[in-house]
N, C-alpha and C positions, 0 to 999 in steps of 0.2 A: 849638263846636269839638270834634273827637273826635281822639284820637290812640290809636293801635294800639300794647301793647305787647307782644302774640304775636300775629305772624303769621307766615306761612314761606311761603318760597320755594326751593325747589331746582332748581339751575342745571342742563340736562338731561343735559350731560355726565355728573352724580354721580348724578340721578335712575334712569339708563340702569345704574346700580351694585346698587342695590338692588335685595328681592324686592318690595316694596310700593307705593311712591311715584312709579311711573313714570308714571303717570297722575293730569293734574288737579294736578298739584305745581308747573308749569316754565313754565305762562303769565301770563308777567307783566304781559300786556296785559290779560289778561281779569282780573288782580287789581284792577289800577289799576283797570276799570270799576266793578269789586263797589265799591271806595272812592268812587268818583264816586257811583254811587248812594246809598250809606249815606251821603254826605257825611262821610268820614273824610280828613282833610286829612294825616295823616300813618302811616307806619305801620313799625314795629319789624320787620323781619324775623330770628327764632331760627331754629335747628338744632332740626330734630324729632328727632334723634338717627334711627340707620337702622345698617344692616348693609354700607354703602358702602365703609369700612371697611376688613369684612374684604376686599371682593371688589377693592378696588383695592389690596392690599396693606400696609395701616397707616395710620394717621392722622396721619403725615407728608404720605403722598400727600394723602390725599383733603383735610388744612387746605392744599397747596399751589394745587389747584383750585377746591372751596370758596371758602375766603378772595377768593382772586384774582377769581374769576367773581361775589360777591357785591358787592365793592367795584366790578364795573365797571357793574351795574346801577345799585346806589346813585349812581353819580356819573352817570349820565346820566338820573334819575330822581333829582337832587340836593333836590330841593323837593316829594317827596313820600315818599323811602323813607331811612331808616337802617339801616346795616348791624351785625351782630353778629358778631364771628368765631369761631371755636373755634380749638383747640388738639389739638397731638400728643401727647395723653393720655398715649400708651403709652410715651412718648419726653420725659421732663425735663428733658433737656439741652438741647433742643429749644424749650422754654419761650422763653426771653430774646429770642431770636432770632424768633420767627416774633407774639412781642406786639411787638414795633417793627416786624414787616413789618404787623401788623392798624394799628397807628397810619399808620405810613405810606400805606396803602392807601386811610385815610378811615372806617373803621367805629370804632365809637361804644361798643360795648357786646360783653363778654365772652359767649356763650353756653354754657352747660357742663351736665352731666346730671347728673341727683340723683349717678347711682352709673357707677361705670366696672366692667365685670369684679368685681360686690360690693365695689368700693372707693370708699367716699361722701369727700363732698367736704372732710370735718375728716381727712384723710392729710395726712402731714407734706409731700408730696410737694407739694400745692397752694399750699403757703405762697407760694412765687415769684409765684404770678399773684395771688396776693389782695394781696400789697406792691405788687405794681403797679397793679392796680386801684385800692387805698387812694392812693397817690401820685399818679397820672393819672386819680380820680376818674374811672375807667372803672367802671358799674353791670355787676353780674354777676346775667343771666338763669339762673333753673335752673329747664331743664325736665323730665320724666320720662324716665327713662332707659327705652326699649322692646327692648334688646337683652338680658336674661336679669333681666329686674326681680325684687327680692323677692318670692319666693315661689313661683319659674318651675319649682323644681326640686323642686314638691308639684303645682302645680297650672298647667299648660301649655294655655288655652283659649281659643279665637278669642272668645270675649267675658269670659270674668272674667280672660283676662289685660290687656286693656286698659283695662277701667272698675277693678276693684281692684289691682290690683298695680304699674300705673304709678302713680296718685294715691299707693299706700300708699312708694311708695319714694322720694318728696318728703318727704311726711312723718317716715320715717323717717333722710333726710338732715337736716332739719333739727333731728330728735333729737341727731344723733350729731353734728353740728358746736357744739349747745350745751354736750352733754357731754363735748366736748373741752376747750372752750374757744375755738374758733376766732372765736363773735362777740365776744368778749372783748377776743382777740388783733388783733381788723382791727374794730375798734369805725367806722369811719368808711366800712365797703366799703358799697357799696349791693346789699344782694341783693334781687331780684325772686322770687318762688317761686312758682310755675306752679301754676295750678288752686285756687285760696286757700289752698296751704298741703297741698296733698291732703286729710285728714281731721283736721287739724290743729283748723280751729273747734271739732268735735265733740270732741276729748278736752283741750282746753286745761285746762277745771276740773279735767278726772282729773290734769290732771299737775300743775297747783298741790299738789291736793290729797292725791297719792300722795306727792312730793316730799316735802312737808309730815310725814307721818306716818314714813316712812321715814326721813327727816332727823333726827325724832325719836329714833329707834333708833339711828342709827348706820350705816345700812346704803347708804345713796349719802354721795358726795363732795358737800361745800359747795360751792354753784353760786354763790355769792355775790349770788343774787337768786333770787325764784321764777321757774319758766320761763317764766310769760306773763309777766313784766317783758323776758325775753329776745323772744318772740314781739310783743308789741305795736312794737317798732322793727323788724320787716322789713318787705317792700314783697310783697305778691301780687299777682298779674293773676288777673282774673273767666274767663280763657281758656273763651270762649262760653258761660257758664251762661247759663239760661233762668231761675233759679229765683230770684227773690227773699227766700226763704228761706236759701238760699246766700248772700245778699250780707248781710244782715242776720246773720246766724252769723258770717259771718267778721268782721262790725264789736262781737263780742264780742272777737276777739280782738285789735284794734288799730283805730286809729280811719279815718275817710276820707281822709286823707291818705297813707295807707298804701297806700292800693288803687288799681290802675292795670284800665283797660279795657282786656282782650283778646279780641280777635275767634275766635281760633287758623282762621284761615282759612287753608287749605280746607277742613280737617278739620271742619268747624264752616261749613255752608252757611247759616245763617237766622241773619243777623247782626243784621237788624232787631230781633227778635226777645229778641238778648243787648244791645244799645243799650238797648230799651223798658224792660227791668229795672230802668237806672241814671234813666234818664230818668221814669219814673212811680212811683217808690221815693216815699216817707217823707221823703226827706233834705233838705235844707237846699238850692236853686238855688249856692250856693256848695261843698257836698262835691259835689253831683253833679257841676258842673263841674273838681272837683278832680279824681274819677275817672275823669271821660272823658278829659280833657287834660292839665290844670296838674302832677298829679305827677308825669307821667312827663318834661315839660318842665322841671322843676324840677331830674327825675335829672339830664338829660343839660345 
C-alpha cells in the first residue's frame, strides 16, 4: 500500500489566479490515473503556496474558494483523496471561523508555509491554529513558502531560487519555531515538514554541536534539550526525492516512523522513480512499509 502525503491539486478557478500553475495543476483526472498507475491507493492533497493571493485580493478570498473547491473534489473522490485546507494568513480574526468551515467541509489536515511575508510559523499569531490542531488532532503540512522565501532579496533566480531558498526556508522555520519554543508549547501537534526537513539532515550534528558549545558560554538560551532531541519527533515527507542518500540522511535525524512518502506531484513527474528509493532501500519490509503508508495513516 502507498499513501501520498504531498501532492497538490489546484482548483482551476485559483489556478487561473496565479503566474505559474495554470498549467498541468487542475487535472484531477489525469492525477487519479498517475495514482492507478504507481498503485498509490491514497493521496494528501497541500497548498503549493502561489501568488493567488495577491491577484484575488487576500487570503480570505482565495481560503473561501480554495477550501470550498477542495473539499468538493475530496468528497467525491472520498476513497481516494484527502483534503488539507489553508488559512487567512493575513487576517487572525479570521482563524476560528474558517478552521470550523475546514472541519465542516471534510478536510483532514492544516496546510501552512514555512514563512508568510518573513513571518515563520513560531509568531504568536499561529498559536490559535496550533490549539486547534493539538485539540482536534488535525496534522499540520508545512510546505515551502515560494512567494519571497529567504534569501529573495539577495539572490532572485529561476533556478537557485527554487532548489535553495524554498528548501532553506523550511529549515529555517523549523529553527525558529524550536527556538521559540513553539514545539514545546504544542508538544502533541503533528507537524509534517516538506522536503526532509530542507537541509535540516545535513546540519543536524552542527546544531547539537554548536548548541553545545555556545550553551557553554552563555551565549543561547536553554533549550531544555539538544535540538535533534527536538528534530527526531517531527514527521517529514520524501516530497519526490530520487536519492537514497536523501533518505538515509534524514534517518540520522529521526527514525522511520517519522517519514511519510511524498510524491509532490506534479511537480515531481517520475514518481516511479521516488517509490523505488523506499522500496529497494536497506530498510527493514516493516519501516518501508511504515513510510509509504502506515505513518501517515496513523497521523490522520
Amino acid at each position: 500500500m502507498i499513501i501520498d502525503a504531498h501532492s497538490h491539486y489546484i482548483p482551476p478557478e485559483v489556478a487561473a489566479q496565479t503566474a505559474f500553475f495554470k498549467v498541468n495543476w487542475s487535472d484531477i483526472n489525469r492525477q487519479l490515473h498517475v495514482m492507478d498507475e504507481q498503485k498509490i491507493e491514497r493521496a494528501l492533497l497541500v497548498y503549493p503556496t502561489s501568488d493567488a493571493h495577491i491577484q484575488m485580493g487576500g487570503w480570505d478570498k482565495l481560503c473561501s474558494v480554495y477550501n470550498q473547491a477542495i473539499g468538493s473534489v475530496v468528497k467525491k473522490h472520498r476513497d481516494r483523496l484527502i483534503g488539507a485546507g489553508i488559512l487567512p494568513v493575513d487576517r487572525p480574526a479570521l482563524f476560528k471561523d474558517e478552521l470550523r468551515r475546514i472541519q465542516d467541509i471534510g478536510l483532514k489536515v492544516l496546510s501552512m508555509a514555512s514563512s508568510y511575508d518573513t513571518i515563520y510559523l513560531n509568531h504568536e499569531k499561529f498559536h490559535p491554529v496550533f490549539e486547534f490542531a493539538q485539540e482536534n488532532n488535525f496534522p499540520v503540512h508545512v510546505h515551502p513558502q515560494i512567494i519571497n522565501p529567504i534569501g529573495e532579496e539577495r539572490i532572485s533566480d529561476p533556478l537557485l531560487t527554487p532548489v535553495l531558498e524554498y528548501v532553506f526556508d523550511v529549515s529555517v522555520c523549523i529553527g525558529k519555531m524550536m527556538m521559540e519554543g513553539t514545539f514545546l508549547k504544542y508538544p502533541n501537534v503533528k507537524f509534517i515538514f516538506a522536503h526532509y526537513g530542507g537541509v535540516l539532515p545535513l546540519v543536524k550534528e552542527r546544531f547539537d554541536n554548536t548548541y553545545l558549545m555556545l550553551r557553554k558560554r552563555g551565549f543561547v538560551k536553554d533549550l531544555q534539550q539538544n535540538p535533534g532531541q527536538y528534530f527526531q519527533n517531527l514527521f517529514f515527507d520524501t516530497s519526490g526525492s530520487r536519492s537514497a542518500a536523501s533518505l538515509y540522511c534524514a534517518l540520522e535525524v529521526t527514525d522511520a516512523k517519522h517519514i511519510c512518502f511524498g510524491s509532490d506531484f506534479p511537480a515531481n513527474q517520475t514518481l516511479a522513480d521516488s517509490i523505488s528509493v523506499v522500496e529497494t532501500s536497506a530498510l527493514s519490509d516493516e519501516n518501508k512499509s511504515s513510510i509509504l503508508a502506515s505513518n501517515l495513516l496513523s497521523l490522520l
